[in-house]
C-alpha positions in Angstrom: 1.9 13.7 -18.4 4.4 14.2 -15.5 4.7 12.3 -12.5 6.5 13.7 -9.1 7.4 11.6 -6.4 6.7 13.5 -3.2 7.0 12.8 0.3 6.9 15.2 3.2 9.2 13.9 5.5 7.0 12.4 8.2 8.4 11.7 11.4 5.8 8.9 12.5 6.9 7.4 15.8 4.6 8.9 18.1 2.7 8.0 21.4 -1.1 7.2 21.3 -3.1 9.9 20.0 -5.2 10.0 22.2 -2.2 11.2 24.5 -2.1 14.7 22.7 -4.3 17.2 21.2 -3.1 17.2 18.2 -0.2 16.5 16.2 0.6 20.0 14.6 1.9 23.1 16.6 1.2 21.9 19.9 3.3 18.4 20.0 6.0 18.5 22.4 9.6 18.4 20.7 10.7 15.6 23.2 8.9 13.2 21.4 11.7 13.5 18.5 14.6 11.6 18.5 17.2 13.2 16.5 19.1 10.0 15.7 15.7 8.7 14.0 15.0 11.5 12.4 18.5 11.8 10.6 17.6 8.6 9.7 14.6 9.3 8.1 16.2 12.5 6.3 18.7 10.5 4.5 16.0 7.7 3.6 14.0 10.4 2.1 17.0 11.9 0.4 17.7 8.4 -0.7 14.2 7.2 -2.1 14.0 11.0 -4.1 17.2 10.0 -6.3 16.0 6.3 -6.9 13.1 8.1 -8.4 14.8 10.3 -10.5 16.8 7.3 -11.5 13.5 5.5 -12.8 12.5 8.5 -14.3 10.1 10.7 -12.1 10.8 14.0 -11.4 11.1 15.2 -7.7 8.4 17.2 -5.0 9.0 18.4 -2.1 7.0 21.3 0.1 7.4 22.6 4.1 5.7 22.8 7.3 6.0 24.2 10.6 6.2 22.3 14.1 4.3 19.4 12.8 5.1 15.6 13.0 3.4 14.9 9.2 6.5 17.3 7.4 9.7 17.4 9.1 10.9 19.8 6.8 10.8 23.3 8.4 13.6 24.7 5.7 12.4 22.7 2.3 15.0 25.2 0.1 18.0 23.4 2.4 16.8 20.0 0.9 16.0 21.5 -2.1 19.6 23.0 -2.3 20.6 19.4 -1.0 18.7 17.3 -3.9 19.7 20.1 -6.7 23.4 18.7 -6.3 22.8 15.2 -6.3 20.5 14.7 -8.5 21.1 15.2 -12.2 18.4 15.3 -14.8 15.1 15.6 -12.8 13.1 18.4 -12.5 12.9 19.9 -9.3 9.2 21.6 -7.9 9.1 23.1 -4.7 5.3 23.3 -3.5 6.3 25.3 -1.6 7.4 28.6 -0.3 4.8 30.1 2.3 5.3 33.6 1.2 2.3 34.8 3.3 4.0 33.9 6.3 7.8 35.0 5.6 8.9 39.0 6.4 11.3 38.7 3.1 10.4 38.0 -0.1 13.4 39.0 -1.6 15.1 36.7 0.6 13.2 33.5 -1.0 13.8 35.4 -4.4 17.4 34.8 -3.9 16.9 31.1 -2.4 15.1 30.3 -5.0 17.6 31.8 -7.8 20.8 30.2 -6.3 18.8 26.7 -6.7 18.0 27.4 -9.7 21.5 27.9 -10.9 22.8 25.0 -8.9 20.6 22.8 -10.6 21.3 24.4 -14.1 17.8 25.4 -14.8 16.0 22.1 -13.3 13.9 24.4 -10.4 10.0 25.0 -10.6 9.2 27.1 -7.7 6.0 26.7 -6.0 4.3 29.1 -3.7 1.8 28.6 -1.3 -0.2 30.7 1.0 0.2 28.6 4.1 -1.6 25.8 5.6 -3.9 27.4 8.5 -2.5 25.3 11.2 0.9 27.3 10.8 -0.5 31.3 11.5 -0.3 30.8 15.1 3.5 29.2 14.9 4.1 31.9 12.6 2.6 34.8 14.5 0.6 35.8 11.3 -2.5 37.2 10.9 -4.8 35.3 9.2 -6.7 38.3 7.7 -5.5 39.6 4.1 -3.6 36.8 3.8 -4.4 36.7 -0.2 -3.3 39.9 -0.5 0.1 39.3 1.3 0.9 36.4 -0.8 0.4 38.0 -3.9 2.5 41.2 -3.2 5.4 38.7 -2.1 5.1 37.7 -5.3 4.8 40.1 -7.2 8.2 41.1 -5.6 10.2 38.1 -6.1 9.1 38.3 -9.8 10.2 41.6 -10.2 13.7 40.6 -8.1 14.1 37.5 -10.7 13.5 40.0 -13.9 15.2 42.9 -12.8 18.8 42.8 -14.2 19.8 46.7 -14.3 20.4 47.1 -10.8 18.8 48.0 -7.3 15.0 49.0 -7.4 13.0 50.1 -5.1 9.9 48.5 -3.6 6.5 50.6 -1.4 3.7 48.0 -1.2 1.1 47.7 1.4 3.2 44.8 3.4 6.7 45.0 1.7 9.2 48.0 2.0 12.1 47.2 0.1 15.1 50.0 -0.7 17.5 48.3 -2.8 16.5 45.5 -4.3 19.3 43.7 -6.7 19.5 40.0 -6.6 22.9 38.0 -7.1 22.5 35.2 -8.6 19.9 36.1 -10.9 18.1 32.7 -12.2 19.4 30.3 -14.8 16.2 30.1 -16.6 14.7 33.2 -18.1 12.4 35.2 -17.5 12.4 33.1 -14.2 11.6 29.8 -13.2 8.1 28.3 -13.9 6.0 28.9 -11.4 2.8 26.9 -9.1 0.5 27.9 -6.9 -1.0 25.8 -4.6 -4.9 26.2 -3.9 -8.1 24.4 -3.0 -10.8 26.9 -3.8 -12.2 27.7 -7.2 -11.6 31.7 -6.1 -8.2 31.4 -5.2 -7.6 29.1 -8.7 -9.7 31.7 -10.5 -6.8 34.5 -9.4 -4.0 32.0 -10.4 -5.5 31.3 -13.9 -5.8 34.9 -15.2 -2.3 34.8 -14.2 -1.3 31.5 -16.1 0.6 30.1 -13.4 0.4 26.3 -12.9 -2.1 25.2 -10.4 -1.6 22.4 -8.2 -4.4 21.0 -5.7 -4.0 18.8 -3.4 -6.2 15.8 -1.8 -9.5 17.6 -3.3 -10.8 14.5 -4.9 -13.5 14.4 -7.5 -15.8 17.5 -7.1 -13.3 19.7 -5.5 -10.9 19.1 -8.0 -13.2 19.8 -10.7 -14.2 22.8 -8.9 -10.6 23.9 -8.7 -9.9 23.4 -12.7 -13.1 25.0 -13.6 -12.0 28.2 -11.6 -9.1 28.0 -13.5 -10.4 28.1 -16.9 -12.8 30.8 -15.9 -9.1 32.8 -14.4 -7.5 32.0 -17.6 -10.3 32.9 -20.0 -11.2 36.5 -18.0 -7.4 37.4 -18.5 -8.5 37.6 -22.1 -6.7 34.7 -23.8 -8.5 32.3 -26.7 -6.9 29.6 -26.3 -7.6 26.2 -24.0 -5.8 26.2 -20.8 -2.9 23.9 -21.8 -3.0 20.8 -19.9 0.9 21.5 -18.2 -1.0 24.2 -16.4 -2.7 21.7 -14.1 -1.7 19.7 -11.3 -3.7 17.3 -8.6 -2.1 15.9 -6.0 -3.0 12.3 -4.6 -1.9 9.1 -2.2 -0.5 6.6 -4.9 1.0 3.2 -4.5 1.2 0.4 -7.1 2.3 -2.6 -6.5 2.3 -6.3 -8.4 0.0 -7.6 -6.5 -3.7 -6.5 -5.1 -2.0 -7.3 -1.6 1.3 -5.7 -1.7 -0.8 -2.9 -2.8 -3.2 -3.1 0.0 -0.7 -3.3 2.5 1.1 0.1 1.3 -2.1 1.8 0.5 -2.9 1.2 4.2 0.4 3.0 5.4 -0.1 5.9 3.5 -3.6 6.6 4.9 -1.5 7.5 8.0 -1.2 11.0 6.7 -5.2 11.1 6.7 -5.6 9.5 10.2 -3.1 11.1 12.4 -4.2 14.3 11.2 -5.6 15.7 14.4 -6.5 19.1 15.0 -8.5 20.9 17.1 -10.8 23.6 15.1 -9.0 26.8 16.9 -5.7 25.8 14.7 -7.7 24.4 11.8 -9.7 27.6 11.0 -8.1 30.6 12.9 -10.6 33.9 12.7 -10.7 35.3 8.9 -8.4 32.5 7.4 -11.3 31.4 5.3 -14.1 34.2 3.8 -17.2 34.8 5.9 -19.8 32.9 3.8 -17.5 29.3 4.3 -17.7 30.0 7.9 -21.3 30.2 8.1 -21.5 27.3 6.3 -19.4 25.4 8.7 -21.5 26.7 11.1 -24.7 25.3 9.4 -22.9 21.9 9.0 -21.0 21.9 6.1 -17.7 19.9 6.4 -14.6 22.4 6.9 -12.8 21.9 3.8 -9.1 21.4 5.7 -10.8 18.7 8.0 -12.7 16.5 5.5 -10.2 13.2 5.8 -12.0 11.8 8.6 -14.9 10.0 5.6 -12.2 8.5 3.5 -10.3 7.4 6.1 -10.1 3.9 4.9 -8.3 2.6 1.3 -11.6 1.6 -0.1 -13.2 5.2 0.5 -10.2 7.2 0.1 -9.8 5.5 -3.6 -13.9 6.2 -4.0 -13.8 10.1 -3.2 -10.0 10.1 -5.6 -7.9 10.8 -2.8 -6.0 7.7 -3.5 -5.2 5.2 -6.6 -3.8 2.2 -5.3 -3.6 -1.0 -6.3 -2.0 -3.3 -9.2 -0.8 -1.5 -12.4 -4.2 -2.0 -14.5 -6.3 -0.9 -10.7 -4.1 2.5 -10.7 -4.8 3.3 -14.2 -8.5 2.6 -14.2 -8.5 4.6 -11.1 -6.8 7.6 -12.5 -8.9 7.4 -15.8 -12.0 8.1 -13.7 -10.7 11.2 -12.1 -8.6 12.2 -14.8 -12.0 12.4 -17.0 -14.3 13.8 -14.6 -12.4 17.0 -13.7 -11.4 17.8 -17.6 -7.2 16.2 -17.0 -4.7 17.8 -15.8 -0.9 17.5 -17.0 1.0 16.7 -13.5 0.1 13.8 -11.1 2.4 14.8 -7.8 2.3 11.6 -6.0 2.4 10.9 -2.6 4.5 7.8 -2.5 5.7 7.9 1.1 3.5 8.4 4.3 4.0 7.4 8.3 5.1 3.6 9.0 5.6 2.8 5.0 8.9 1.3 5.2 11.9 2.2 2.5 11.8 -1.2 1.0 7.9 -0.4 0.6 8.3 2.7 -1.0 10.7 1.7 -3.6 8.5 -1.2 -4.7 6.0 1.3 -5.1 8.2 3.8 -7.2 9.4 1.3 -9.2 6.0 -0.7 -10.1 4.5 2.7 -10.5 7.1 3.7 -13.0 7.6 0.9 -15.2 4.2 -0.6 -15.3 2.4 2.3 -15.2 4.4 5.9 -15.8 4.4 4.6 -19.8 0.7 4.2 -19.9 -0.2 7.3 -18.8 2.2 9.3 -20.7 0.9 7.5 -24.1 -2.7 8.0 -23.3 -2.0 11.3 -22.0 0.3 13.5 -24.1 2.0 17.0 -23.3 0.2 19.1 -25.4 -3.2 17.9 -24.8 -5.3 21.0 -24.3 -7.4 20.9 -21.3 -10.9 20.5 -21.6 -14.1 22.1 -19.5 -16.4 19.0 -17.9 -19.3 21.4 -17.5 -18.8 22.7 -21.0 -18.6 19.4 -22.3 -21.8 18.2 -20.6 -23.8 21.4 -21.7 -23.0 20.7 -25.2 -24.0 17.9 -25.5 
């Protein structure tokens, strides 16, 4: 078992939100202050290093024109944490490939990290949240497609060492294609991918990639692993999906006391409650397939908008969005979800969220990784091979 201390850089000193329509794309850049937000950058900076000094590796990822990520440019940071740290793995999660017009471009980004760090970088791509096509002037349609020629591409620039190649894909037209650096670690860095749907997971296990999801909770989760398997297994391999190939994402503070970790837990949930939207930015036309959309339309719960029911500690910790609360609290809590979706090899925690103050967070890294870190990685080995909840149940 790994554990990544993640924060997206919130920038949380905002008017009422019932000012504005919503907090991503639209929020007017006056509301920043630049002296509060360096602030903020070298706190971050800061609190990632304490936790590499305790022993967790470090997460970071990017968004566009929102207040919940300040971090338009995460492969600056990443460049910036690759120097100063020193032992700790470093995942990027990550790259929006679908949205940027050069591949080869993160290809080398991602390379010159890599070598900085002396072959500490996990690189992490991501389709793109859809609040970000319209900032991004994409189109939402074949966006799948898009990411995985981008890809495909900055695979080929990482292993390609015998000079310039050329490139003719349906999106990327590339004449001369000869990366310097080249990466430290060979064949290239590990790679994630980043999904919520069991089809998208499917794609990334016949691949072997790892798969990271993110505040899917119990079901969805399960959902997401299961597509993996069934990904990994079509691709013709025997074996169990190792459990390293399998990441989830949750809100997770620890703390010595149920009321310490109350009081954090209910800072985090900022990032669930000052998530507002409206739908045209949530689900642009043909971001998600036809059949989810008719769903939607018959009720269902858009799966980027379904915060607003654990928007309180007690349900957030009930649907396994969260684990919160003393040391003994945060591992029964994992237990339960770590068990229902078959386990999973990564725990990328989000330690850090709107008004949680840097005294707060500490206590938090710290209480979650010397009271709690050790536990897990006993119970849970490394090599523990995943395991299928549905074919476990149908066995029995």
């Amino acid at each position: 078992m790994k554990a990544w201390h993640f924060s997206e850089n919130a920038y949380p000193y905002l008017p009422p939100a019932e000012t504005y329509p919503s907090i991503r794309v639209s929020l007017p850049s006056r509301i920043y202050d630049p002296e509060k937000g360096a602030a903020l950058y070298h706190r971050y900076i800061d609190e990632w290093l304490i936790a590499e000094d305790e022993g967790v590796e470090i997460m970071l990822n990017e968004h566009h024109q929102t207040a919940t990520c300040v971090d338009p440019a995460a492969p600056l940071v990443l460049a910036i944490l690759a120097r100063l740290s020193k032992k700790a793995r470093l995942l990027i999660l990550g790259n929006p490939i679908a949205n940027r017009r050069q591949p080869v471009r993160v290809a080398e980004e991602m390379a010159m990290i890599d070598v900085l760090s002396q072959g500490r970088l996990e690189a992490g791509f991501v389709r793109g949240v859809p609040y970000e096509i319209l900032p991004a002037n994409s189109n939402p349609v074949r966006m799948n497609e898009r990411h995985w020629e981008a890809l495909d591409l900055i695979v080929k620039s990482w292993t390609t060492h015998d000079g310039p190649f050329s490139w003719e894909g349906r999106f990327f037209h590339m004449r001369a294609v000869n990366i310097w650096p080249r990466p430290w670690q060979q064949p290239h860095p590990p790679i994630w991918i980043s999904t919520t749907s069991p089809s998208g997971a499917a794609r990334v296990g016949e691949r072997g990639y790892v798969q990271a999801t993110f505040l899917t909770g119990f079901d969805g989760t399960r959902a997401v692993f299961e597509g993996y398997r069934r990904g990994w297994m079509k691709a013709g391999r025997k074996e169990p999906v190792p459990i390293d190939r399998l990441a989830y994402a949750a809100l997770v503070y620890a703390a010595p006391s149920e009321k310490q970790a109350r009081a954090g837990a209910e800072k985090l949930l900022w990032y669930i409650l000052s998530n507002k939207v409206p739908p045209h930015i949530a689900n642009p036309p043909g971001y998600v397939p036809v059949q989810a959309n008719l769903a939607i339309l018959r009720g269902a719960e858009h799966p980027l908008s379904g915060f607003k029911k654990n928007a309180t500690v007690d349900a957030a910790i009930a649907s396994g969005l969260m684990f919160a609360g003393t040391p003994d609290q945060v591992m029964a809590q994992f237990k339960k979800v770590y068990d229902y979706v078959g386990g999973f090899g990564h725990l990328l925690i989000m330690g850090q969220a709107g008004f949680l103050e840097h005294e707060e967070t500490v206590l938090g890294i710290r209480t979650f990784a010397r009271e709690v870190y050790p536990r897990l990685k006993e119970a849970y080995p490394d090599k523990t091979p995943s395991w299928s909840p549905t074919e476990a149940v149908a066995a029995q």
